[in-house]
TILO-551055 format. One record per residue (C-alpha): residue in one letter; x, y, z. Coordinates in steps of 0.25 Angstrom, whole numbers, padded with zeros to 4 digits. Layout:
+------+-------+-------+-------+
! rest !    px !    py !    pz !
+------+-------+-------+-------+
!    A !     X !     Y !     Z !
...
+------+-------+-------+-------+
This chain:
+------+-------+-------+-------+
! rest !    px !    py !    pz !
+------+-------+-------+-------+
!    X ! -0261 !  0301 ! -0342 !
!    X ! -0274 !  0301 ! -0351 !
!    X ! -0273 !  0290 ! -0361 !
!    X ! -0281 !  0290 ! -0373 !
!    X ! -0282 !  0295 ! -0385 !
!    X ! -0276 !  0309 ! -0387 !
!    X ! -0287 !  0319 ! -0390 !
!    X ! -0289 !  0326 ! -0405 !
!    X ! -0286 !  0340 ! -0408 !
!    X ! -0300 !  0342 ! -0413 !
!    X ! -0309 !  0334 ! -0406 !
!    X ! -0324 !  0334 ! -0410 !
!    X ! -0332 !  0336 ! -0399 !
!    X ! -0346 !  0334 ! -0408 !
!    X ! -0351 !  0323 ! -0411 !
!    X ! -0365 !  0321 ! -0421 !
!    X ! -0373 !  0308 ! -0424 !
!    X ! -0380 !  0307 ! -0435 !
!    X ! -0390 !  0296 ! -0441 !
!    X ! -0386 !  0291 ! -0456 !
!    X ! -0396 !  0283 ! -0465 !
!    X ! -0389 !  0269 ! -0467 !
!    X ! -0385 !  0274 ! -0484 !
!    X ! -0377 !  0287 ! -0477 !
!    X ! -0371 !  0278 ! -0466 !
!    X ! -0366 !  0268 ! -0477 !
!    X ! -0362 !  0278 ! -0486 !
!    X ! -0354 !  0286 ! -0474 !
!    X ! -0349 !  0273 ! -0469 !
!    X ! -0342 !  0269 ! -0484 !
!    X ! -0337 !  0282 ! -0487 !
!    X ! -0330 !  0282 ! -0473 !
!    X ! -0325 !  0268 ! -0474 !
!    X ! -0319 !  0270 ! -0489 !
!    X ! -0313 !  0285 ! -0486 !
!    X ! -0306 !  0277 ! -0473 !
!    X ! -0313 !  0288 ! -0462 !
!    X ! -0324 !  0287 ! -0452 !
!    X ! -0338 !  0292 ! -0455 !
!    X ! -0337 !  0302 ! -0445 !
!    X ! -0324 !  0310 ! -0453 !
!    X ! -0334 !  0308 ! -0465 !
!    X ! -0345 !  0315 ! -0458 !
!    X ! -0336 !  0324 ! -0453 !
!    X ! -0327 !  0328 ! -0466 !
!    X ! -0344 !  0327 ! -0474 !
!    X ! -0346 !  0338 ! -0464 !
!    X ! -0334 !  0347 ! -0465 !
!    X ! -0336 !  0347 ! -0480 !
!    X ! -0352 !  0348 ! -0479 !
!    X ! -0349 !  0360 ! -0470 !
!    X ! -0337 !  0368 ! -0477 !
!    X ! -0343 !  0366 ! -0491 !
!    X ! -0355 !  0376 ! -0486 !
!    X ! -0346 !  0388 ! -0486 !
+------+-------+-------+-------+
């Protein structure tokens, strides 16, 4: 029997690093913090929005 966490429905296979001047790390940083989410759904929901406004 496999312990553990139980896997996501949509996993994310991809993973991308990206280097940030100190003022875009704070600033990603406080946003996060006060909207209670991690910087990485920040990026991620930046991103969708970025993307889908192009259409």
């Amino acid at each position: 029997m496999k312990t553990g966490r139980p896997k996501a429905e949509h996993t994310k296979a991809k993973s991308v690093t990206v280097r940030l001047s100190d003022e875009l790390h704070y600033k990603l940083s406080e946003y996060a913090a006060s909207h209670e989410i991690t910087m990485t759904e920040v990026i991620q929901q930046s991103l969708k929005e970025f993307f889908f406004k192009q259409n």
